[in-house]
C-alpha positions as a Python dict, from the first residue, in 0.01 Angstrom:
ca = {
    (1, 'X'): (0, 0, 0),
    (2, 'X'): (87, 340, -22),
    (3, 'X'): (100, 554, 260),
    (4, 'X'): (-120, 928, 283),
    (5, 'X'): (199, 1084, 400),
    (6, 'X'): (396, 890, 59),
    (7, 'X'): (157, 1063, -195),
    (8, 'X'): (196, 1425, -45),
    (9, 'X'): (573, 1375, -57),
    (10, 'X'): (582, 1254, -417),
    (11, 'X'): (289, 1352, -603),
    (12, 'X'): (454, 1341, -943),
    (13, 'X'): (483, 970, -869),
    (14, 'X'): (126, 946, -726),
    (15, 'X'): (-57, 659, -929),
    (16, 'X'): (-229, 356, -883),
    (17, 'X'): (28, 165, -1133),
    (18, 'X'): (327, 257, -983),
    (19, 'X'): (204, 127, -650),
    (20, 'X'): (447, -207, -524),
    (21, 'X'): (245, -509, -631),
    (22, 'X'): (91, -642, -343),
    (23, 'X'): (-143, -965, -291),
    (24, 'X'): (-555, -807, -365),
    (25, 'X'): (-690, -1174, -343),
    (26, 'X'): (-993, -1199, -133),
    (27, 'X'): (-1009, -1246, 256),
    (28, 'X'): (-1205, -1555, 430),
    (29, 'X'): (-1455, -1263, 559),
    (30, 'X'): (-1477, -1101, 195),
    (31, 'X'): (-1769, -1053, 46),
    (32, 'X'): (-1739, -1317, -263),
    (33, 'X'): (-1725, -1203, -612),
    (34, 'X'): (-1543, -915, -524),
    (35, 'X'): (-1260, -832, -661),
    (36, 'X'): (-1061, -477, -837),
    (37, 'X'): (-1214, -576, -1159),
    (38, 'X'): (-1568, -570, -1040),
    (39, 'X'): (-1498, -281, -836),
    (40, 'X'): (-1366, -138, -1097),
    (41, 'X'): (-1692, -234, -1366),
    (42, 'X'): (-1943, -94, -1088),
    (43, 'X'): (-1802, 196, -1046),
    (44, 'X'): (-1765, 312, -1396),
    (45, 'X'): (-2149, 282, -1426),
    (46, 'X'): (-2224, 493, -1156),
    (47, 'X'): (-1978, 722, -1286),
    (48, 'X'): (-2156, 715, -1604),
    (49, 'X'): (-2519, 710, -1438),
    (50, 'X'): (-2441, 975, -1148),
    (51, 'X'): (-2153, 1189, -1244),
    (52, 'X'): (-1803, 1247, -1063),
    (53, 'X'): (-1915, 1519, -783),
    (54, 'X'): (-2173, 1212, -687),
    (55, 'X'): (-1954, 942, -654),
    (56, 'X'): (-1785, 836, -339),
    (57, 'X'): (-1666, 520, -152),
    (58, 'X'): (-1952, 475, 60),
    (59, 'X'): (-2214, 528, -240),
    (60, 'X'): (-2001, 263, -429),
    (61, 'X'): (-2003, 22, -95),
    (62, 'X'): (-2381, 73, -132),
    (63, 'X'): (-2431, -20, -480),
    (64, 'X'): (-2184, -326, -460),
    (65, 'X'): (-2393, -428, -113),
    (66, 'X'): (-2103, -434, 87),
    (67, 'X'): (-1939, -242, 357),
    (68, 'X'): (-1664, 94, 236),
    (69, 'X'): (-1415, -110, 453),
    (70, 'X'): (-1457, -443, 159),
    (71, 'X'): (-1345, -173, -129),
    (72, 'X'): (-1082, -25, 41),
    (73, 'X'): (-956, -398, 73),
    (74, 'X'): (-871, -361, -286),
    (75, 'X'): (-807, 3, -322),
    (76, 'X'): (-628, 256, -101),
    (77, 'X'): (-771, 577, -189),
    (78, 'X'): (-1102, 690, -419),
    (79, 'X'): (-815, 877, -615),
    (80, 'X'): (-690, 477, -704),
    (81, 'X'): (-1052, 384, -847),
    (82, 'X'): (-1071, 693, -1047),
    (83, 'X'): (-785, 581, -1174),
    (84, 'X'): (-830, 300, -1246),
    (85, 'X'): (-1208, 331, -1385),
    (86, 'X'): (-1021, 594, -1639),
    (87, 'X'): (-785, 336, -1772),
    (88, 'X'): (-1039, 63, -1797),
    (89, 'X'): (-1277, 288, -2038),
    (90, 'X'): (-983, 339, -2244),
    (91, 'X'): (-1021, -43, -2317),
    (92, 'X'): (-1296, 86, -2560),
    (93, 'X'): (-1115, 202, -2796),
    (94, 'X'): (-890, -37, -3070),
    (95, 'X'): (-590, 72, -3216),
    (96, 'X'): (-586, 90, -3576),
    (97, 'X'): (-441, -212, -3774),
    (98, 'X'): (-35, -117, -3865),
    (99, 'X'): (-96, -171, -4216),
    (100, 'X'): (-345, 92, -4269),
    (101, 'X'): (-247, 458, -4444),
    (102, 'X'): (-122, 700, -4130),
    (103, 'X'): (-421, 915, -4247),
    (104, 'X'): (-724, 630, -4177),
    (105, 'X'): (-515, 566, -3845),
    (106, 'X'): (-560, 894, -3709),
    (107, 'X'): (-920, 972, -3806),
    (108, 'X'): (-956, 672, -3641),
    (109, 'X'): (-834, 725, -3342),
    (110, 'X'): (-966, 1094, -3293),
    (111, 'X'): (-1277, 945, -3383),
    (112, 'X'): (-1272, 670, -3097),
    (113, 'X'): (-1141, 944, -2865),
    (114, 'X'): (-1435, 1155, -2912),
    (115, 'X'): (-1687, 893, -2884),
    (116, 'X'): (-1513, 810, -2565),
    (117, 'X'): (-1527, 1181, -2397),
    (118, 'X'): (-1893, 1178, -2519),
    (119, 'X'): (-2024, 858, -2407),
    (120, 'X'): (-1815, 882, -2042),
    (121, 'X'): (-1810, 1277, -1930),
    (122, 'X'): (-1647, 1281, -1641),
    (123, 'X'): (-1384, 1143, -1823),
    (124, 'X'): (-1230, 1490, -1949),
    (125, 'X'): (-1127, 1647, -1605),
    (126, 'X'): (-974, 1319, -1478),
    (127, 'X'): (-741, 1282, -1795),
    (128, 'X'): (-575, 1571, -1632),
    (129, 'X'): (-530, 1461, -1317),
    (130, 'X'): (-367, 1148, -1349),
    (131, 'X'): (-75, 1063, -1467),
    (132, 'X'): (-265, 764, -1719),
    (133, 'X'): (-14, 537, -1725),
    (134, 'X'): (-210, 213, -1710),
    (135, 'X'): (-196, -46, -1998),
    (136, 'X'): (-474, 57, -2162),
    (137, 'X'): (-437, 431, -2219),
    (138, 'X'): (-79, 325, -2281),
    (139, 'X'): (-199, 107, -2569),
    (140, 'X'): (-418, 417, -2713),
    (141, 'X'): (-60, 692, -2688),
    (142, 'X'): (149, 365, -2832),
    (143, 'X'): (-104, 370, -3107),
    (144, 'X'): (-84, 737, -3177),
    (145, 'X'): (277, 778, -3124),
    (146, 'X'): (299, 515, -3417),
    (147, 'X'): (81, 727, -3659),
    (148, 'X'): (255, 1006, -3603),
    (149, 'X'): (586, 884, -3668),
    (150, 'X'): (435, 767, -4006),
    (151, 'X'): (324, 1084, -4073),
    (152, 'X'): (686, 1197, -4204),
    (153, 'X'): (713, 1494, -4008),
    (154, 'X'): (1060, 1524, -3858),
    (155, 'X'): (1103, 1394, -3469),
    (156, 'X'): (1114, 1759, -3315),
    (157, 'X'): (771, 1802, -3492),
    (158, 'X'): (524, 1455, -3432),
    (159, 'X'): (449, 1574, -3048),
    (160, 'X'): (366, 1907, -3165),
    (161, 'X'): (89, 1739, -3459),
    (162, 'X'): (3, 1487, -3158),
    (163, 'X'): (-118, 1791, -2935),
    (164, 'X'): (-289, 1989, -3243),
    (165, 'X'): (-540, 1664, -3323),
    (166, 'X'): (-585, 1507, -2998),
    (167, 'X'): (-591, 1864, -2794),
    (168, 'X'): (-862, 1973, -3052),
    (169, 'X'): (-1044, 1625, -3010),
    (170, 'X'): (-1051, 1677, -2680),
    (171, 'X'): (-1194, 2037, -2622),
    (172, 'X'): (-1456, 1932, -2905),
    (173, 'X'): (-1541, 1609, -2718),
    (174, 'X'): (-1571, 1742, -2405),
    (175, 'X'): (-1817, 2017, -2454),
    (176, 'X'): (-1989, 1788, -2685),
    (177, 'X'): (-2044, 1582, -2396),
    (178, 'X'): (-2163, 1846, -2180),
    (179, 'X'): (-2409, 1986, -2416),
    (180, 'X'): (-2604, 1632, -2470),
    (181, 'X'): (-2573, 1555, -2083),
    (182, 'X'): (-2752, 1929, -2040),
    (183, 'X'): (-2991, 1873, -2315),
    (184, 'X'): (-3084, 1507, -2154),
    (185, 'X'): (-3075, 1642, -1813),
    (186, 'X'): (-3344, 1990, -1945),
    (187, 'X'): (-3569, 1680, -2099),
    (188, 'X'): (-3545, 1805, -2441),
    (189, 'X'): (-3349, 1684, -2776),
    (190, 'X'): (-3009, 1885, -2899),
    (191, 'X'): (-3249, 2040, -3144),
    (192, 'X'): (-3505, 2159, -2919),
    (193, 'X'): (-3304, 2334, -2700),
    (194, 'X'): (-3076, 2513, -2965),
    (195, 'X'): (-3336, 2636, -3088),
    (196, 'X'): (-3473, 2771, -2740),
    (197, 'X'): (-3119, 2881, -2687),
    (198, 'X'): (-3120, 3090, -2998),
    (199, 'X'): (-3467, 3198, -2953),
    (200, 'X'): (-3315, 3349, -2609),
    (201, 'X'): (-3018, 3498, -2755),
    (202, 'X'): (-3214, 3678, -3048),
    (203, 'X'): (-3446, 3836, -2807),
    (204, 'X'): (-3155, 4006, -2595),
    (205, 'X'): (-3138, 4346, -2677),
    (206, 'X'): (-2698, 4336, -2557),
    (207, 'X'): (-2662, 4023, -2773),
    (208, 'X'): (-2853, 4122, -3089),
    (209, 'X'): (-2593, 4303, -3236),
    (210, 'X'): (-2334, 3986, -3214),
    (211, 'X'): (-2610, 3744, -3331),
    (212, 'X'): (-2662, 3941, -3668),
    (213, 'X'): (-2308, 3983, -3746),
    (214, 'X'): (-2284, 3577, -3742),
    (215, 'X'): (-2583, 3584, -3974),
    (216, 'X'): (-2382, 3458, -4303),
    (217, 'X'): (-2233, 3162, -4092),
    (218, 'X'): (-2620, 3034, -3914),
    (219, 'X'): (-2738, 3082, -4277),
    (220, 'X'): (-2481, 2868, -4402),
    (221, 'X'): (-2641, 2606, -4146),
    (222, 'X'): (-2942, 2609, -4202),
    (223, 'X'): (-3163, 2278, -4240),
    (224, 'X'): (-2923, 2075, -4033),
    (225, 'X'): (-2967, 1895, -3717),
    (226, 'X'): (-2742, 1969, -3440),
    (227, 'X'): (-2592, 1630, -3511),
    (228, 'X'): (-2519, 1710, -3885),
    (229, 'X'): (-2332, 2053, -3797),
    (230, 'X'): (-2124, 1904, -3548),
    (231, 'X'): (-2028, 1609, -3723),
    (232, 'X'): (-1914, 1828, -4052),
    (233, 'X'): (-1761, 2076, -3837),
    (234, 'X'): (-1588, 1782, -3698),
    (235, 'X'): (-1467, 1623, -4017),
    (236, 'X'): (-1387, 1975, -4176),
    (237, 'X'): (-1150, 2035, -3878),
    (238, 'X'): (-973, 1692, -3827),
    (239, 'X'): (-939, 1706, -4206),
    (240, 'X'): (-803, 2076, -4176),
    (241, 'X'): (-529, 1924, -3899),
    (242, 'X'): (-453, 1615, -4185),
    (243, 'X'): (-376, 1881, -4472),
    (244, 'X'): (-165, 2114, -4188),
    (245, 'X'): (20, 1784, -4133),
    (246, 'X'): (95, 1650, -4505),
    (247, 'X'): (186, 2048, -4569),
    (248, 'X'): (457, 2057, -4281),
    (249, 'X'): (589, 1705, -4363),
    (250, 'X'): (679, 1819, -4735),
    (251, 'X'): (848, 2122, -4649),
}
């Protein structure tokens, strides 16, 4: 185990897989059919059913019908779980086979990353906070570390095109995510409440001004569903990144 007073000393080292491996099998006065894995499996659908400021240890305990002290059997901290339940989602997503063109690779991949920021919200502020370094998110930067070094662009440069796609897929995921969780949460479809939201903003005598001057880009819109615009704003700007990337490698 590690110690409370061993992660304020070296929080740059703070994370559930550098932790010394120690026996997790169950106890004679376990609960059975517990284990990290389950643990693990429960709480990632609470975290997708409840959100992150909801979940704790004891509302986990609860939903697993056991006692907080069982979990902590298998994990030291709620920090560990979150961990954890951020590298198992990763699982979801399948590199791209080797042979493929570096271009199908990485729309691939951003696409897979964005579906996985969408479908699992509070994944977004965790990526932060971790230092996601568990096999599977490993598997999904070994996967995009090998794209980018087919890319051509010299060494000093792939990091740099890494952070322009993936940075970009993940601002556009996140607030994607947030804006269907809000329109699920109001009761109402993505269409519905743009257009409420628009029919707000139009009204507002300080925002009018603003609105009109964006007329030429909401006319260029019009007819689509929320879905259609983002998913060709989407493809327009990961395809945008592609051509920024094939321009710098021929230089």
């Amino acid at each position: 185990m590690v110690s409370a007073a061993d992660r304020v000393k070296n929080p740059a080292r703070n994370s559930v897989w550098l932790e010394e491996k120690t026996s997790r099998t169950r106890r004679s006065d376990q609960p059975a059919g517990l284990d990290r894995d389950r643990i693990t499996a429960v709480s990632v659908r609470l975290l997708d059913a409840e959100g992150l400021a909801k979940f704790s240890m004891r509302r986990l305990a609860a939903e697993l019908n056991v006692t907080p002290m069982s979990v902590y059997w298998y994990v030291d901290t709620k920090d560990d779980l979150l961990e954890l339940s951020l590298d198992s989602v990763f699982s979801e997503i399948t590199p791209p086979a080797a042979t493929d063109d570096w271009r199908v690779r990485l729309r691939g991949l951003a696409t897979s990353y964005r579906e996985l920021l969408v479908r699992h919200v509070w994944v977004s502020p965790l990526i932060g906070t971790f230092l996601n370094i568990g096999p599977h998110s490993m598997a999904f930067s070994l996967a995009v570390q090998d794209v980018v070094r087919a890319t051509g662009l010299p060494p000093h440069g792939q990091m740099g095109a890494v952070a322009a796609v993936f940075q970009f897929v993940y601002g556009f995921g996140t607030v994607e995510g947030h804006f269907v969780q809000r329109c699920a949460s109001a009761g109402m479809s993505q269409d519905e409440y743009l257009a409420e939201a628009m029919g707000g903003i139009s009204a507002a005598p300080s925002l009018r001004k603003s609105f009109e001057n964006a007329q030429d880009l909401l006319d260029a819109r019009a007819g689509e569903t929320v879905e259609e615009m983002r998913e060709r704003d989407f493809d327009f700007a990961l395809e945008t990144l592609v051509a920024g990337i094939e321009a710098m490698a021929s230089r």
